[in-house]
C-alpha positions in Angstrom: 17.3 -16.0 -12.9 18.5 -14.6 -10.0 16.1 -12.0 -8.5 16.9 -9.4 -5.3 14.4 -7.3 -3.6 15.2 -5.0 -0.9 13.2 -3.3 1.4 14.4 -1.7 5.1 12.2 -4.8 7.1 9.8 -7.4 7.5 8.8 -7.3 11.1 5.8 -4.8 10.4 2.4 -5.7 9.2 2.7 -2.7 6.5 0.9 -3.1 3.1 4.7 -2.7 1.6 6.2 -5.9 3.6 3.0 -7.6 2.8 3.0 -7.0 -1.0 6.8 -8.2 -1.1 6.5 -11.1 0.9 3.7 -12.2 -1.0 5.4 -11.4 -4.4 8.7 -13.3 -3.4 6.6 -16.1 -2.2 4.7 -16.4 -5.2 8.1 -16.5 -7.6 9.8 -18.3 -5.2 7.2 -20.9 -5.8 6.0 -20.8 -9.2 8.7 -20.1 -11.3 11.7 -22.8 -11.0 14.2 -20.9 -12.6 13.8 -18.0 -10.3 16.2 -17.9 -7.6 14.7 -15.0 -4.6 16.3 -13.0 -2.2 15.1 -10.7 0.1 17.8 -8.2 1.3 17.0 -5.8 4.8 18.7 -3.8 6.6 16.7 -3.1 9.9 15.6 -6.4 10.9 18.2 -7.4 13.7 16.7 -10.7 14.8 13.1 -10.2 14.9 10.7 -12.7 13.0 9.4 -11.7 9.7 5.8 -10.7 10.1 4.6 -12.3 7.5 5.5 -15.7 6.6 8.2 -16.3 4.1 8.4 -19.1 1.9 11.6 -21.8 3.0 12.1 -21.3 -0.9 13.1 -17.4 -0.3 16.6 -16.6 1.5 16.6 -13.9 3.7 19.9 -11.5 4.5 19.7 -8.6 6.8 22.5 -5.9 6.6 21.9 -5.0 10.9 21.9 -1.5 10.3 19.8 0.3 13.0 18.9 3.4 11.8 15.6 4.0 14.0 16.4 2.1 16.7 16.3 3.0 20.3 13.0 4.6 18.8 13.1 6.8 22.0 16.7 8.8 20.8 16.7 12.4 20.4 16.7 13.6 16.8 19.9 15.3 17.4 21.2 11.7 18.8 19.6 10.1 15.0 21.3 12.9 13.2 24.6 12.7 14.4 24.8 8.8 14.1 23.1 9.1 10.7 25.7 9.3 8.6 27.7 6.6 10.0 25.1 4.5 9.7 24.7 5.8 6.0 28.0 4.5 5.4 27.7 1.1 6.6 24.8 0.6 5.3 26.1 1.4 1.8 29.0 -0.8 2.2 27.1 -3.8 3.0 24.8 -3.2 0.6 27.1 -3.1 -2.4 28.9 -6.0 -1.2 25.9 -8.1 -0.8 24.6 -7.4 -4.1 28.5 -7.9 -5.2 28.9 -11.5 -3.6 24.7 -12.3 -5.1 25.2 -11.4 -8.6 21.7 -11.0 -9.2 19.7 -10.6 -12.7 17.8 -8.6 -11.5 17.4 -6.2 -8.2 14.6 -4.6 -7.5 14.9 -1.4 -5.0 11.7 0.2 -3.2 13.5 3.1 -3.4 14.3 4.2 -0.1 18.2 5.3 1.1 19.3 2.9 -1.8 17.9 4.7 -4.3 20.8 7.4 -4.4 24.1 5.1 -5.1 21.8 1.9 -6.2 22.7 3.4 -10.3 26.1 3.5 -9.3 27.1 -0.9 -8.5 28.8 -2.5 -11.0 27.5 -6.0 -9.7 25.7 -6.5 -13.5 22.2 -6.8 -12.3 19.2 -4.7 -14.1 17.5 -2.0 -11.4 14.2 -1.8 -11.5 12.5 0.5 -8.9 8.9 0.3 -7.5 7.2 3.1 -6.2 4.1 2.1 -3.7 3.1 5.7 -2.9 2.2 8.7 -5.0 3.9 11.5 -6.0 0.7 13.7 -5.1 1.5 12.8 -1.4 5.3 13.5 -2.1 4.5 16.9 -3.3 2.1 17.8 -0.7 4.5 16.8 2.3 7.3 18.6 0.1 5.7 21.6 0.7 3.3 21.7 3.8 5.6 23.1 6.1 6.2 27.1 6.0 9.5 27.5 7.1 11.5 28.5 3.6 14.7 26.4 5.2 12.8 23.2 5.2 10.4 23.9 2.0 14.2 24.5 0.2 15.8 21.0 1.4 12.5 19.4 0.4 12.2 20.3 -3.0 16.3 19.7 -2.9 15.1 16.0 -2.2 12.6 15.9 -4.6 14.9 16.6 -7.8 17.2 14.4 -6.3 15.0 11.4 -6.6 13.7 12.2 -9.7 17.7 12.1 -11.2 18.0 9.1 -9.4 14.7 7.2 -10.5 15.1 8.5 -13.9 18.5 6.6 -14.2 16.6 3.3 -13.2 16.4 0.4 -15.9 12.5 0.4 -15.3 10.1 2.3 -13.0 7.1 0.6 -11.7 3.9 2.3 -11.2 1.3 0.6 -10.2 -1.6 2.7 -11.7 -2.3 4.8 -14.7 -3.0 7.8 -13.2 0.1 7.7 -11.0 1.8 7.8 -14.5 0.1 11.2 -15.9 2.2 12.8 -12.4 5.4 11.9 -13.8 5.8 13.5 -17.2 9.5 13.8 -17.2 10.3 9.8 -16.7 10.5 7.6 -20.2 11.2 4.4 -18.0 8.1 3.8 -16.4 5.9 0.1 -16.8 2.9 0.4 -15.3 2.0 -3.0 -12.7 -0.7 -3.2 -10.4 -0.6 -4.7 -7.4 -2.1 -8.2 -7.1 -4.9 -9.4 -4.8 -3.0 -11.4 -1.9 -6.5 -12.3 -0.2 -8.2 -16.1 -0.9 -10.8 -15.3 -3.4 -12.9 -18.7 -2.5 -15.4 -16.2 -0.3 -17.9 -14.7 -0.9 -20.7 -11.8 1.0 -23.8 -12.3 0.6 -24.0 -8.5 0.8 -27.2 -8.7 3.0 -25.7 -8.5 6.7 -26.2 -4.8 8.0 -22.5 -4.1 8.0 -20.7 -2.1 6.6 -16.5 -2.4 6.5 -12.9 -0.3 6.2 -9.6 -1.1 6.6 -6.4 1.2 7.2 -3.4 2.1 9.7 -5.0 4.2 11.8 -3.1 7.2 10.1 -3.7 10.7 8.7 -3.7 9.4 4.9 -6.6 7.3 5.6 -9.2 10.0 6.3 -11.2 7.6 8.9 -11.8 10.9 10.5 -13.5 11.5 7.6 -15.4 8.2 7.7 -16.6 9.1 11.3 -17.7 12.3 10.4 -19.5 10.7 7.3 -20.8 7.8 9.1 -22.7 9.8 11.8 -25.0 11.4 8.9 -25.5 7.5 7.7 -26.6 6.4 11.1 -29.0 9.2 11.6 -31.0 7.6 8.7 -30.0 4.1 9.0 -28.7 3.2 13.1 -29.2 -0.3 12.7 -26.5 -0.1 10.6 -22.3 -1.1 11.9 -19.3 0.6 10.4 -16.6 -1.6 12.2 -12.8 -0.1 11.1 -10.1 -2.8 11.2 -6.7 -1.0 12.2 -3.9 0.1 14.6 -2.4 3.1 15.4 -3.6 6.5 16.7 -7.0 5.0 18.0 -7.6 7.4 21.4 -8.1 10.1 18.5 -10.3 8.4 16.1 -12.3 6.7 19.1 -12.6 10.6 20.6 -14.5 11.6 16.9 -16.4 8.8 17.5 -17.4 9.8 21.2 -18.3 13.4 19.7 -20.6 11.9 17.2 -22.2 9.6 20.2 -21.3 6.9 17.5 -20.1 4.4 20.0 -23.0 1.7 19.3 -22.4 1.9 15.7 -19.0 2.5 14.9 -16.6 0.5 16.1 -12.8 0.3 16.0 -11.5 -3.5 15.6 -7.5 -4.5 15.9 -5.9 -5.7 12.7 -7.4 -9.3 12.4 -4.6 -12.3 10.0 -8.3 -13.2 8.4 -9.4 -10.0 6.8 -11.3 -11.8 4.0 -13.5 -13.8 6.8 -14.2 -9.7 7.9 -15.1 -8.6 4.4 -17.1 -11.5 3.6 -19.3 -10.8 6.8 -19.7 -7.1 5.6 -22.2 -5.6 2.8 -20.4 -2.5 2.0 -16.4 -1.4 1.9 -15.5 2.7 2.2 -12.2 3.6 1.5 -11.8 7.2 2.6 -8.3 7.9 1.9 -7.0 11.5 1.6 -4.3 9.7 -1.1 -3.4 5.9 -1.8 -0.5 4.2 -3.7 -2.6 2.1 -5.3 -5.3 1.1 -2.7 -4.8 -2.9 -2.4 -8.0 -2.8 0.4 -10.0 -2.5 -2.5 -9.1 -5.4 -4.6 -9.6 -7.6 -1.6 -12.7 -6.6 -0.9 -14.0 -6.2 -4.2 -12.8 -10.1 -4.5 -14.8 -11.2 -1.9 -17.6 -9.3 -3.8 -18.3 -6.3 -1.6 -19.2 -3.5 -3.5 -17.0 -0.6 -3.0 -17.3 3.6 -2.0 -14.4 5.1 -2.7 -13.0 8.8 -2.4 -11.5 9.5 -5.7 -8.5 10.0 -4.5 -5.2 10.0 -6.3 -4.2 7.1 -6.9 -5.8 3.9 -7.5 -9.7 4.3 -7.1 -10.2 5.5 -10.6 -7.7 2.4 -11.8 -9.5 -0.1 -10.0 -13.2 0.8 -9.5 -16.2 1.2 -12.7 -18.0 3.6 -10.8 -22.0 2.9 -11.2 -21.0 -0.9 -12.3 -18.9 -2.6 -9.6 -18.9 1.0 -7.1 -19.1 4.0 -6.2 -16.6 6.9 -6.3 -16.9 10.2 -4.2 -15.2 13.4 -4.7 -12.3 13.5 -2.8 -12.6 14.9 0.6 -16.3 15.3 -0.1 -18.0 13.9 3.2 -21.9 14.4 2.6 -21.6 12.8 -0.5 -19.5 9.9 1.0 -22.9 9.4 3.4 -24.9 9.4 0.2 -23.6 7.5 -2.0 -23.3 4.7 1.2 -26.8 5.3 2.0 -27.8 4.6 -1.3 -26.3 0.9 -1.4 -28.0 0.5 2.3 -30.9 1.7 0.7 -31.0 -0.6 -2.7 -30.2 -4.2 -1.9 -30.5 -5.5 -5.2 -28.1 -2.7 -6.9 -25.7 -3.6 -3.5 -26.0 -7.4 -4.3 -25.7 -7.0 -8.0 -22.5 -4.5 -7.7 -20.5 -6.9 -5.4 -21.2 -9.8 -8.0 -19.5 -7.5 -10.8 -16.4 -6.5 -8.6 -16.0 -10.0 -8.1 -15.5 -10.3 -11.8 -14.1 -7.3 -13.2 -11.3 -7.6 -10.4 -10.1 -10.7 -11.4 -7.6 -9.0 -13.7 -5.8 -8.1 -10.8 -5.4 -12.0 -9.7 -1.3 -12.7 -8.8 -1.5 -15.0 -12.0 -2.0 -12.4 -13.9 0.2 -9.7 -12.5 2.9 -12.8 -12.4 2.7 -12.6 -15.9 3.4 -9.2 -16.6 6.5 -9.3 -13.8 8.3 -12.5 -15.7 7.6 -10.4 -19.3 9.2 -7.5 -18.0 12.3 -9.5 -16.0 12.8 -11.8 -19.3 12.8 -8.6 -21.3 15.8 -7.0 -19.3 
């Protein structure tokens, strides 16, 4: 079986190139009749972030969409649809010359001729964001122009999607935003972490995990965390991330958090990080699916979680293996950490159920559902 994933990269350390490169791995390596490829189209040379298996080919298209990053958006605009062109061409004759089964898109500029090739294979989309998000950026800005071109976009994708073989979601609540599709399978993402750690959920630390972006609400967490250490300051929150750090770390110098709150670089051993921690926050303002909490729920840390849409309410049994928050809600993010700080045996005991309950999202058991779903089409 023949399978072809696509995705614009795999030089970034993004939770998207991850969970594909750890997918096509897996296949790659498990399955002998399966045959992987991994198609790009921005690569151009550099080394793949994450390591790919010798058993997965690689092709890059060398289309340069982005690059110089430092072009003027005029500059991007007027190359764009050049670009757009070649990129289509290349595309459709890879998948021509592959002949794959199956091809799976991450629906990005592919998704609007991807319907369209005649190469035989089955197209299955996966969607690794949420539509909330979608819909909130769709309409954030004011200017009526934009807001028009936007929601122009949105329909768009939702004709194209709709005209997919199968759509993969990756939670059930992601499904009850998208009423009008009837082609949707619902797959979770699988744990990629070792689960042969374990915390001990007795060291006075307490643990998140993000790209230092917007969507992941560690200003939030700050402002959160500087009620916790009021009652509790021999207490760490250490944050393991890149990106827009001279802002977070400026919340942090307003709070006078600065022996207590610390911002760490992205570590290749993020288990060895969970598994020295007692508590994980995810404060996201909105998730895909939230993988940080499968890993460190599998290293038995006991999650707090904004209920945010989507993923927390999939994954976490609040009162059993966690804790969810109402979204946004920042004094009750402090509490409910304060209260695992405060009740080590409810902390220990919770991190010994997410162990458990999260096995169901071990890549054995996602595998399964993946090779159902490709034999059936």
């Amino acid at each position: 079986m023949k399978i072809v994933y696509y995705l614009p990269s795999l030089h970034t350390p993004g939770g998207l190139e991850r969970i594909i490169t750890f997918k096509a791995n897996y296949f790659a390596e498990n399955f002998n009749d399966y045959e992987i490829t991994i198609i790009t189209s921005e690569q151009s040379g550099q080394p793949t972030f994450f390591k790919l298996s010798e058993k997965v080919k690689h092709i890059d298209l060398n289309i340069a969409f982005d690059r110089p990053y430092n072009q003027s958006s005029v500059i991007k605009a007027l190359k764009y649809p050049f670009l757009y062109y070649a990129f289509k061409r290349r595309f459709t004759r890879c998948l021509m010359d592959l002949r794959p089964d199956i091809t799976i898109s991450t629906l990005r500029r592919e998704v609007n001729f991807i319907n369209l090739l005649t190469d035989g294979s089955k197209k299955i989309g996966e969607f690794h964001v949420t539509r909330h998000s979608y819909q909130a950026e769709a309409y954030k800005s004011n200017n009526p122009i934009v807001k028009w071109f936007k929601k122009k976009w949105a329909e768009t994708f939702l004709q194209n999607i709709s005209k997919l073989d199968k759509i993969i979601l990756l939670t059930h609540e992601e499904a009850g935003y998208w009423p009008e599709l009837q082609n949707v399978t619902i797959i979770p993402n699988p744990i990629i972490t070792e689960m042969n750690q374990v915390s001990t959920c007795a060291n006075k630390q307490v643990i998140a995990a993000g790209r230092y972006v917007r969507q992941k609400g560690f200003d939030l967490l700050i402002a959160s965390w500087s009620i916790v250490a009021r009652k509790h300051p021999t207490w760490t929150l250490r944050i393991y991330g890149d990106g827009a750090r001279n802002e977070l770390q400026q919340i942090i110098d307003k709070y006078q958090l600065n022996q207590n709150c610390i911002l760490e670089h992205t570590v290749s051993n993020i288990a060895d990080q969970y598994c020295a921690s007692s508590i994980f926050v995810l404060s996201s303002r909105y998730e895909g699916f939230g993988m940080v909490i499968t890993e460190a729920m599998a290293c038995g840390v006991p999650p707090v979680s904004f209920a945010c849409p989507c993923g927390p309410r999939d994954i976490i049994k609040d009162g059993e293996d966690g804790l969810l928050v109402e979204n946004g809600n920042i004094e009750q993010l402090a509490e409910k950490i304060c209260y695992l700080i405060e009740n080590e045996e409810i902390r220990k005991e919770m991190g010994r159920k997410a162990r458990i309950n999260v096995e169901r999202f071990k890549m054995e058991n996602i595998a399964k559902q993946w090779d159902e779903l490709f034999r059936k089409l």
